[in-house]
Biopython code that builds the backbone (N, CA, C, O; Angstrom):
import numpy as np
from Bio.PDB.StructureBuilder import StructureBuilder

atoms = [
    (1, "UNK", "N", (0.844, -1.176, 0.000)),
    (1, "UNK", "CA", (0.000, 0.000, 0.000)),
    (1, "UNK", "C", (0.881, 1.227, 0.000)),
    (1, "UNK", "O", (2.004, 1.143, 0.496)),
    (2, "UNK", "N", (0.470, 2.313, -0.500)),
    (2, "UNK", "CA", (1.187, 3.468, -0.671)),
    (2, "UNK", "C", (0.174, 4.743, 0.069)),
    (2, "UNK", "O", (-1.028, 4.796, -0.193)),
    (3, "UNK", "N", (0.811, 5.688, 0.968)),
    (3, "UNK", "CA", (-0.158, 6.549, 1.601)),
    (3, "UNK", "C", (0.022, 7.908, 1.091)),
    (3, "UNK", "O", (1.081, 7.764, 0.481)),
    (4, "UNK", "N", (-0.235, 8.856, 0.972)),
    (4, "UNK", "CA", (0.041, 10.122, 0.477)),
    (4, "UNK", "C", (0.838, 10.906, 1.513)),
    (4, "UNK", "O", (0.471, 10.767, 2.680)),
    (5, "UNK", "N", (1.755, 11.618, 1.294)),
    (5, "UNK", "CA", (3.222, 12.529, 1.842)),
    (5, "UNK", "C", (1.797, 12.669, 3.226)),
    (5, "UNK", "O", (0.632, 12.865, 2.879)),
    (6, "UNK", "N", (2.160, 12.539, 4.583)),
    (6, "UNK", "CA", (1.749, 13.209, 5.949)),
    (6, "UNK", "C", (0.892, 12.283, 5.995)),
    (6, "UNK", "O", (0.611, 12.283, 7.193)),
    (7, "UNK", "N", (0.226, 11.422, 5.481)),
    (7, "UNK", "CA", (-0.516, 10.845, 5.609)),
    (7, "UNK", "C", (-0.818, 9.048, 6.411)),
    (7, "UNK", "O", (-0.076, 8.369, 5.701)),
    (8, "UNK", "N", (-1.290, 8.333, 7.148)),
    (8, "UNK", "CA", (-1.068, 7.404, 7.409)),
    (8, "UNK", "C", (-1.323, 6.036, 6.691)),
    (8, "UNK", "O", (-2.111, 5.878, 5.759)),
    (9, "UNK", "N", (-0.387, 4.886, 7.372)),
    (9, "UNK", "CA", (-0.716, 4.106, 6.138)),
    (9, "UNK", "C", (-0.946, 2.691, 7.504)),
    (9, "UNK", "O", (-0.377, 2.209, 8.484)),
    (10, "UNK", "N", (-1.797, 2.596, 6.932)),
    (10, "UNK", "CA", (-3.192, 1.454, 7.772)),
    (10, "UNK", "C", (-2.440, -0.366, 7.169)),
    (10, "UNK", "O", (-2.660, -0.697, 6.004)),
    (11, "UNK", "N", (-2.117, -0.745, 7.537)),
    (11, "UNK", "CA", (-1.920, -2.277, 7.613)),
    (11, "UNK", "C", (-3.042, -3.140, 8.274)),
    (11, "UNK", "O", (-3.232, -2.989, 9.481)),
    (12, "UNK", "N", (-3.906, -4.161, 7.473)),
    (12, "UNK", "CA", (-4.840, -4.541, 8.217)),
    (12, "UNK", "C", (-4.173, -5.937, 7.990)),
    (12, "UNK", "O", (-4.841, -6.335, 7.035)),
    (13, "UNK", "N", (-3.489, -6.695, 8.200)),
    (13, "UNK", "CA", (-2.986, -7.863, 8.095)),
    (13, "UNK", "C", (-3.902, -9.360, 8.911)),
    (13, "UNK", "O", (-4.192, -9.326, 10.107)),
    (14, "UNK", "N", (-4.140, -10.200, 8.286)),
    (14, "UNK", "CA", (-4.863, -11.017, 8.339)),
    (14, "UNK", "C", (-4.391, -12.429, 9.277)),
    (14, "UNK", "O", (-3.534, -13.113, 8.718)),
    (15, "UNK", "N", (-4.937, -13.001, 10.840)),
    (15, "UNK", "CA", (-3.913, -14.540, 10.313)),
    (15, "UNK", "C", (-5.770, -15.984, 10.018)),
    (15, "UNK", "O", (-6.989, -16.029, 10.179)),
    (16, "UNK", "N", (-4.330, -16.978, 9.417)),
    (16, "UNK", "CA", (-5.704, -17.542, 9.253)),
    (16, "UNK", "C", (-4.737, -19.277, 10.056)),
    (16, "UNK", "O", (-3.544, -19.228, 10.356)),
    (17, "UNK", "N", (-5.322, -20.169, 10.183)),
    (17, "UNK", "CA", (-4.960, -21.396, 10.566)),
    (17, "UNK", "C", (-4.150, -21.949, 9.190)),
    (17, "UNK", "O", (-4.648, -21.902, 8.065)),
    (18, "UNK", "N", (-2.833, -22.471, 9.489)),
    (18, "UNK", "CA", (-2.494, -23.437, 8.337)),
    (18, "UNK", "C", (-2.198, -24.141, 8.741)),
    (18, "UNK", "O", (-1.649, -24.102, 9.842)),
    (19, "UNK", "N", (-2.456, -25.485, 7.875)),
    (19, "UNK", "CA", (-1.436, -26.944, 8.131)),
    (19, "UNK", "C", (-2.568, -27.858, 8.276)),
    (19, "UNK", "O", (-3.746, -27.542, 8.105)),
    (20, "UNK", "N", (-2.156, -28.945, 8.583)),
    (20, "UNK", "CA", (-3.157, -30.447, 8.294)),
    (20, "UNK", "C", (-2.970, -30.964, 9.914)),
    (20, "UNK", "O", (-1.956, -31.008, 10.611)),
    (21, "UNK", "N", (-4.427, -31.348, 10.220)),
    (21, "UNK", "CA", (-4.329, -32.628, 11.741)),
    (21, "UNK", "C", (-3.511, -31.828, 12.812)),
    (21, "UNK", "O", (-3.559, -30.638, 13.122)),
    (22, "UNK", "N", (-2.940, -32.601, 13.159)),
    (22, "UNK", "CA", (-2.105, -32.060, 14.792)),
    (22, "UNK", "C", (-1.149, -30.735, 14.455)),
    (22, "UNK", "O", (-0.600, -30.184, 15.409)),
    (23, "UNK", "N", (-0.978, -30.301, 13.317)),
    (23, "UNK", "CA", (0.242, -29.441, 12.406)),
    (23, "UNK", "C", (-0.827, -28.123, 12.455)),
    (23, "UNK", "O", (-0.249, -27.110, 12.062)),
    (24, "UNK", "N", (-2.002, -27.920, 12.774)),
    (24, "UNK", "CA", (-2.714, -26.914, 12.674)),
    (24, "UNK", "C", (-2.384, -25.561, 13.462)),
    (24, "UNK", "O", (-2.476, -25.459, 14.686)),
    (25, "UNK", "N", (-2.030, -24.650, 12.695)),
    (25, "UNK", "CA", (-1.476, -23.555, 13.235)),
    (25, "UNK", "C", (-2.109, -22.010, 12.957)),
    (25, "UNK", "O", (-2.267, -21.636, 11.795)),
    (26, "UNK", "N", (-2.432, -21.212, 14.000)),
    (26, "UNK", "CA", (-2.663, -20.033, 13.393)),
    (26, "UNK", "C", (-1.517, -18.691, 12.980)),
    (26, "UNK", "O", (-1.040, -17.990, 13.872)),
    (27, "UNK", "N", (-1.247, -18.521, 11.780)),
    (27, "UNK", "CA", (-0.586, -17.233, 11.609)),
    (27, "UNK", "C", (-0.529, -16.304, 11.108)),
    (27, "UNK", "O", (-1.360, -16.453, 10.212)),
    (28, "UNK", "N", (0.005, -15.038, 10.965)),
    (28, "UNK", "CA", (-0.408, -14.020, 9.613)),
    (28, "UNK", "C", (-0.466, -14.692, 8.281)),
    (28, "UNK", "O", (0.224, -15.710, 8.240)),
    (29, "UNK", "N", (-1.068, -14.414, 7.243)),
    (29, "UNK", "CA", (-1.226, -14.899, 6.114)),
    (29, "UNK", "C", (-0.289, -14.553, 5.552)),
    (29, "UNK", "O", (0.460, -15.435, 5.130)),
    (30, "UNK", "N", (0.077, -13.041, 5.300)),
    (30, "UNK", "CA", (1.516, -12.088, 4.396)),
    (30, "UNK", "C", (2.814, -12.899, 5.009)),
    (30, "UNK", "O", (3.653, -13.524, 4.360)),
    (31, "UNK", "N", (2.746, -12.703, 6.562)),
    (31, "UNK", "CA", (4.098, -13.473, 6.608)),
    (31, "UNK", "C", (3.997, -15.004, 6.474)),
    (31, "UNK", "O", (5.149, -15.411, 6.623)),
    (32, "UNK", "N", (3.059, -16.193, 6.235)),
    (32, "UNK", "CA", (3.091, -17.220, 6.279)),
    (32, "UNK", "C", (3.707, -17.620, 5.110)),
    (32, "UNK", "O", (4.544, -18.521, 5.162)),
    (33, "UNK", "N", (3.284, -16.837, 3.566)),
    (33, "UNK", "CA", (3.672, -16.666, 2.100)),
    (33, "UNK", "C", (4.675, -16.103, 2.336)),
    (33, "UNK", "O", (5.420, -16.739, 1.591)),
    (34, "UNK", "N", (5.261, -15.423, 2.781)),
    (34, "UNK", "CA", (6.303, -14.397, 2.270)),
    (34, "UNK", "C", (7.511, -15.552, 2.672)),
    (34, "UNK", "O", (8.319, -15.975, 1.845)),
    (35, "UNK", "N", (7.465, -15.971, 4.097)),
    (35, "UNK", "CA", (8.549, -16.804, 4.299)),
    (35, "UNK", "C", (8.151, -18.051, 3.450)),
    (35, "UNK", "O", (9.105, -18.092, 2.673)),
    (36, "UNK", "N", (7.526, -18.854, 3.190)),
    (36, "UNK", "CA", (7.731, -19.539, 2.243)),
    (36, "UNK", "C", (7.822, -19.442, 0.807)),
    (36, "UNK", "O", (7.773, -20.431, 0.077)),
    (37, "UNK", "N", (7.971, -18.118, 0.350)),
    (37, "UNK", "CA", (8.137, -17.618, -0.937)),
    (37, "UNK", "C", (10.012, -17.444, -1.249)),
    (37, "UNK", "O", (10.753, -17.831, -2.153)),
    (38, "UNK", "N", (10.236, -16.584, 0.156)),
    (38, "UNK", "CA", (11.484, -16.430, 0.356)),
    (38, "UNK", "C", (12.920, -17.099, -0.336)),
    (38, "UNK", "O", (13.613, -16.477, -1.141)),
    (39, "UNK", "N", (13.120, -18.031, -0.013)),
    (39, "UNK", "CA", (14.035, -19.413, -0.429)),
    (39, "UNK", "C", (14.510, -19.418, -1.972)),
    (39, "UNK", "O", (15.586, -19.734, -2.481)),
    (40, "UNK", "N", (13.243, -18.925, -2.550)),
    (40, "UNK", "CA", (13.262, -19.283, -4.202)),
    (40, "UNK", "C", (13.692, -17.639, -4.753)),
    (40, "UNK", "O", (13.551, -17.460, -5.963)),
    (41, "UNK", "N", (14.074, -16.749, -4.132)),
    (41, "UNK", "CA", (13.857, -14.903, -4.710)),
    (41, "UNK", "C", (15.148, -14.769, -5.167)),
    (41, "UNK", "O", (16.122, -15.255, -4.593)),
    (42, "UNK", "N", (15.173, -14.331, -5.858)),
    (42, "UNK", "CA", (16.748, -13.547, -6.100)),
    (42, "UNK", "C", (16.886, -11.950, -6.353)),
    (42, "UNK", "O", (17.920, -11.301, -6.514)),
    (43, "UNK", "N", (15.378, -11.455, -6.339)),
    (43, "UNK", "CA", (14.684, -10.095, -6.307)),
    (43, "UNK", "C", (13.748, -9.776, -5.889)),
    (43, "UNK", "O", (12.888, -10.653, -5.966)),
    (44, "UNK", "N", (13.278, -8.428, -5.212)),
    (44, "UNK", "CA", (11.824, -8.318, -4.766)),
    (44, "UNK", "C", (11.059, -9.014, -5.714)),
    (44, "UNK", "O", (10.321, -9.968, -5.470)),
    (45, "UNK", "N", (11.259, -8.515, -6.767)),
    (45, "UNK", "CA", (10.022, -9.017, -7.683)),
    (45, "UNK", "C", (9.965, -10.470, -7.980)),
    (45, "UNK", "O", (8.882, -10.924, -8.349)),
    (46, "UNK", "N", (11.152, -11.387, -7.849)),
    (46, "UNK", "CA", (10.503, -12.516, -7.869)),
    (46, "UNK", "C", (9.956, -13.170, -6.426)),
    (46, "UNK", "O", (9.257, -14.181, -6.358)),
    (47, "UNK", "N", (10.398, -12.422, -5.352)),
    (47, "UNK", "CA", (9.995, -12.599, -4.113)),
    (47, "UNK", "C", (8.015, -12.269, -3.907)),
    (47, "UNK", "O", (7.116, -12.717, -3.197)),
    (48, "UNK", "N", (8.157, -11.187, -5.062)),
    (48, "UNK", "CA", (6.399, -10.763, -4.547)),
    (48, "UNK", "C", (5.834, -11.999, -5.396)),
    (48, "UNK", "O", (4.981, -12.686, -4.835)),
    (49, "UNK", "N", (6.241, -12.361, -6.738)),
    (49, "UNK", "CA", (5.664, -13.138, -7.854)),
    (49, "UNK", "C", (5.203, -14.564, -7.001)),
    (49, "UNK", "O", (4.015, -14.883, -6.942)),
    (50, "UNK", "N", (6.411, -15.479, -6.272)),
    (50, "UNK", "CA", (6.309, -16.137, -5.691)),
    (50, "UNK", "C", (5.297, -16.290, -4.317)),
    (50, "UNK", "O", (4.747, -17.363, -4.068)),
    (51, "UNK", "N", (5.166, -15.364, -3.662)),
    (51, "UNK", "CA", (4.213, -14.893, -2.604)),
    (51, "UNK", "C", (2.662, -15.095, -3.946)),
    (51, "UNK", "O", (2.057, -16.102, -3.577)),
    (52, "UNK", "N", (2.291, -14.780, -4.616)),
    (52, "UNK", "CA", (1.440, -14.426, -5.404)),
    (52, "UNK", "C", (1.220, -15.947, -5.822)),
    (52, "UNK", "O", (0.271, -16.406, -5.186)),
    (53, "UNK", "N", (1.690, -16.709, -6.531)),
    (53, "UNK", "CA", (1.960, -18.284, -6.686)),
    (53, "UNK", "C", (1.675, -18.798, -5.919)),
    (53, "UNK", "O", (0.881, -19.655, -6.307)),
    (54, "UNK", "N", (1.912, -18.872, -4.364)),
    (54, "UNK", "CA", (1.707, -19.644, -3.400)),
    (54, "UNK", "C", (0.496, -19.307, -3.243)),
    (54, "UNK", "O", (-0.150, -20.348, -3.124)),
    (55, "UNK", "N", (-0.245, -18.310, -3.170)),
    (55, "UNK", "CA", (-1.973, -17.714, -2.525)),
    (55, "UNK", "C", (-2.669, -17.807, -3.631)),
    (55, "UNK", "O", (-3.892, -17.726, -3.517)),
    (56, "UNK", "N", (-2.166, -17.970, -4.778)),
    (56, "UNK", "CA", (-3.148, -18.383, -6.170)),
    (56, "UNK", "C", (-3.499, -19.976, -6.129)),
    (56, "UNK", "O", (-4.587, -20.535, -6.269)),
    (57, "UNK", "N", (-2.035, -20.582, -5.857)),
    (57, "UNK", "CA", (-2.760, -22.062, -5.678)),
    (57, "UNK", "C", (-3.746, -22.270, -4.542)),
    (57, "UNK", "O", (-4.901, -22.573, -4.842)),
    (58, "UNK", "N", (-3.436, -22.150, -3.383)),
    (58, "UNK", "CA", (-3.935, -22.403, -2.044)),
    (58, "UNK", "C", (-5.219, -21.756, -2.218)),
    (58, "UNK", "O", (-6.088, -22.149, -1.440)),
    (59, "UNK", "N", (-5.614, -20.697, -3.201)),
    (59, "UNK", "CA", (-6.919, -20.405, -3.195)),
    (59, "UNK", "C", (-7.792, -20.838, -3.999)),
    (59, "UNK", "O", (-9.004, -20.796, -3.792)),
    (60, "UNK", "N", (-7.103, -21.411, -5.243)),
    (60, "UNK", "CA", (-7.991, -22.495, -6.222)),
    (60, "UNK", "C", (-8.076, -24.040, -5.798)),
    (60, "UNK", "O", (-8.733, -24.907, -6.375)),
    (61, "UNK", "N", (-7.305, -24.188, -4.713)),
    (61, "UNK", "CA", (-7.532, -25.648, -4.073)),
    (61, "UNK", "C", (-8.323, -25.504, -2.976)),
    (61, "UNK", "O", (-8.649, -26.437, -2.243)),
    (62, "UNK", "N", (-8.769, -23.914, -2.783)),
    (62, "UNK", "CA", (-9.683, -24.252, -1.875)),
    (62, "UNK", "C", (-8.996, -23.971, -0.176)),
    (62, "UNK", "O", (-9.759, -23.913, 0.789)),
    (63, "UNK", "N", (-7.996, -23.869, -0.076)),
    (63, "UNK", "CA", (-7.292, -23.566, 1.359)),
    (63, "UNK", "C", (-6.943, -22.867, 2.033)),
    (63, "UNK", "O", (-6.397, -23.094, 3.112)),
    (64, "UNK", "N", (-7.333, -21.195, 1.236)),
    (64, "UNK", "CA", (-6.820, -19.998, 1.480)),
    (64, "UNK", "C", (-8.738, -19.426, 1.266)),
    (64, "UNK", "O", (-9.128, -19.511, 0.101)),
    (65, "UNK", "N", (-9.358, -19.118, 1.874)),
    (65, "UNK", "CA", (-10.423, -18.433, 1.692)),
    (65, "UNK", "C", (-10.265, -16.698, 0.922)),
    (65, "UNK", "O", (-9.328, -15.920, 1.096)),
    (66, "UNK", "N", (-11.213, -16.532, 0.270)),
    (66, "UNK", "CA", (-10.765, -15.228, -0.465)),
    (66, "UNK", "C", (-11.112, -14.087, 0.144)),
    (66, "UNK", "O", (-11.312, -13.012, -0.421)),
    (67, "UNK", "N", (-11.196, -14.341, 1.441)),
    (67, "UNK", "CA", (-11.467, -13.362, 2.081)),
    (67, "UNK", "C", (-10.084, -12.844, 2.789)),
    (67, "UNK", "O", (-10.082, -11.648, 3.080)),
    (68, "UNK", "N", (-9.218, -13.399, 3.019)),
    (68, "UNK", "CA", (-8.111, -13.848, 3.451)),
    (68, "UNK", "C", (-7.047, -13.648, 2.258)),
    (68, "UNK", "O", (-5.987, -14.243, 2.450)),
    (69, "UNK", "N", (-7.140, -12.946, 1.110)),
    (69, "UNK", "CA", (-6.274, -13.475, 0.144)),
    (69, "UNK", "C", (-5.651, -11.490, 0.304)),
    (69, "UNK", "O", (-6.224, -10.488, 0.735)),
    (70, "UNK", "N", (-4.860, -11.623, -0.035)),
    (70, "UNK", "CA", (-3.953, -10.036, 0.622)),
    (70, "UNK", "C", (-3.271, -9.516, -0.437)),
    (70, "UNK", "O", (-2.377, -10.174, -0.968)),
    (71, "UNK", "N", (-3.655, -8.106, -0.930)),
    (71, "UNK", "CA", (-3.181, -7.614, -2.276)),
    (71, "UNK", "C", (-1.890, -6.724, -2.120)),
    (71, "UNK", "O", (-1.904, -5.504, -1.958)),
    (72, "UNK", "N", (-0.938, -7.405, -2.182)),
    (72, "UNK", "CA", (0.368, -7.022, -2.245)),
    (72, "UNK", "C", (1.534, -6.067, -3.487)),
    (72, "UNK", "O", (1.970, -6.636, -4.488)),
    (73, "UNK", "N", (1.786, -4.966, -3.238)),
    (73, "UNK", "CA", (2.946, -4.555, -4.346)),
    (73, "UNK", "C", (3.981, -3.777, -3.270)),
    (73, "UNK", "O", (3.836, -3.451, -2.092)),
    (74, "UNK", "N", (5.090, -3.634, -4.219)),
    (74, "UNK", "CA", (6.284, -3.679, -3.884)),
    (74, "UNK", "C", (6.680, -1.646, -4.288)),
    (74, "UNK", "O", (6.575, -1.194, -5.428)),
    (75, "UNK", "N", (6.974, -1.052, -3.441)),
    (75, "UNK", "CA", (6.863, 0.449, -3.497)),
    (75, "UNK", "C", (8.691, 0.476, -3.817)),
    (75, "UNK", "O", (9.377, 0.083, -2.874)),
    (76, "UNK", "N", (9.221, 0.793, -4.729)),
    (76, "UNK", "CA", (10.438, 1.183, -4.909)),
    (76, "UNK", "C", (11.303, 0.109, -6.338)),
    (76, "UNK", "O", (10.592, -0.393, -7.209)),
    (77, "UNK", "N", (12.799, -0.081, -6.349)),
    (77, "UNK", "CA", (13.104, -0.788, -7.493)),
    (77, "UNK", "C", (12.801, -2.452, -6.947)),
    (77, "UNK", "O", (13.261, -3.000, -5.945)),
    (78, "UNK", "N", (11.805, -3.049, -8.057)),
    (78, "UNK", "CA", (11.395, -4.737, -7.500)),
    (78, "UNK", "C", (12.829, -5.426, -8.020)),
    (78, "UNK", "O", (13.004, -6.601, -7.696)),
    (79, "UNK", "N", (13.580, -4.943, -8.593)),
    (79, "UNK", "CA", (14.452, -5.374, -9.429)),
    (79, "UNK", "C", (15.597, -5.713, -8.352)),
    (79, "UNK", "O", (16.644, -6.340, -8.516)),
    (80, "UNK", "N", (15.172, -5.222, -7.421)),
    (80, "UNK", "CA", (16.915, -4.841, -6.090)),
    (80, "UNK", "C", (16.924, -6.319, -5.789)),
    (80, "UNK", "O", (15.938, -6.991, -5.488)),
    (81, "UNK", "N", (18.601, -6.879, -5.950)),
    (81, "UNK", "CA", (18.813, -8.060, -5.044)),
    (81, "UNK", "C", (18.051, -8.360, -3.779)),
    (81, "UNK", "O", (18.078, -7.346, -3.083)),
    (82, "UNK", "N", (17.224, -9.561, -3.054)),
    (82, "UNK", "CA", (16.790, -9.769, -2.152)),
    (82, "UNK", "C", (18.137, -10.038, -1.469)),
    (82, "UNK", "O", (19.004, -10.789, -1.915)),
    (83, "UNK", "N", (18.200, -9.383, -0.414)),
    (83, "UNK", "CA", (19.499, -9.636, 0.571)),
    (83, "UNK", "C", (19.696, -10.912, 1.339)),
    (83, "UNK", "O", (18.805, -11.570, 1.876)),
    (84, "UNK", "N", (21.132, -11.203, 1.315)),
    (84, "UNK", "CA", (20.858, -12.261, 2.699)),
    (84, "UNK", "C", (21.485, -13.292, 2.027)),
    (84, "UNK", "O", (22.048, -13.066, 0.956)),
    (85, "UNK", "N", (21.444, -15.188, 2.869)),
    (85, "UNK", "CA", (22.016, -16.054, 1.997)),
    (85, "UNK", "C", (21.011, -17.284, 2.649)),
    (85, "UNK", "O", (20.788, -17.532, 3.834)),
    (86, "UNK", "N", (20.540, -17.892, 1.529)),
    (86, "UNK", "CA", (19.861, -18.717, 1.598)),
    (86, "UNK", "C", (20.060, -19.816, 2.836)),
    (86, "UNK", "O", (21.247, -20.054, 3.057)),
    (87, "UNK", "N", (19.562, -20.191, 3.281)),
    (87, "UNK", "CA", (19.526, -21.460, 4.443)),
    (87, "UNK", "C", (18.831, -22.413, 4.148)),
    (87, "UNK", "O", (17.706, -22.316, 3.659)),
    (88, "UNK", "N", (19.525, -23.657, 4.459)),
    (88, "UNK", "CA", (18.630, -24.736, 4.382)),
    (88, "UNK", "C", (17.485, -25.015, 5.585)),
    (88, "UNK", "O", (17.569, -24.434, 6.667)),
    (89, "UNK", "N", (16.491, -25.891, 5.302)),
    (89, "UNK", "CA", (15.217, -25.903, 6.340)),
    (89, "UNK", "C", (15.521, -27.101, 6.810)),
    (89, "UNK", "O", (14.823, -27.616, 7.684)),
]
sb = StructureBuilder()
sb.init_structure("model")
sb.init_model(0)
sb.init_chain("A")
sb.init_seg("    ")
for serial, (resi, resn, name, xyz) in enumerate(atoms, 1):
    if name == "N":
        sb.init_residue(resn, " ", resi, " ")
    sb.init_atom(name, np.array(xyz, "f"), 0.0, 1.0, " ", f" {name:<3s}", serial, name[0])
structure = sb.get_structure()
């Protein structure tokens, strides 16, 4: 979201339950995607693309309610190296 110069900028961030059986967890939705988008980025923009991939499937399979689905862009160059060095899980 982008707010106008003096103006405030409202984050309404969502969590919802993920995971299967005993694995059932509640968490933010943005950060639940974002860290599992993470791993695969080598730029914001493939970092947002990927976030976007993950909540497109999960919502045509039915697992992400669309009420819950969070409209994300990237304010500055998407192009900038995502920082940092990958870790294994």
């Amino acid at each position: 979201m982008e707010a106008l110069p003096g103006a405030e900028l409202t984050c309404r961030a969502r969590n919802y339950v993920f995971g299967w059986g005993r694995g059932m967890q509640e968490r933010g939705v943005i950060s639940y995607y974002a860290a599992r988008a993470l791993p695969e980025a080598q730029a914001f923009e493939d970092w947002l693309a990927g976030i976007a991939g993950l909540i497109e499937a999960d919502a045509h399979s039915g697992r992400l309610p669309r009420t819950h689905r969070p409209l994300l862009q990237v304010l500055g160059d998407a192009a900038s190296p995502v920082i940092g060095t990958p870790t294994a899980e």
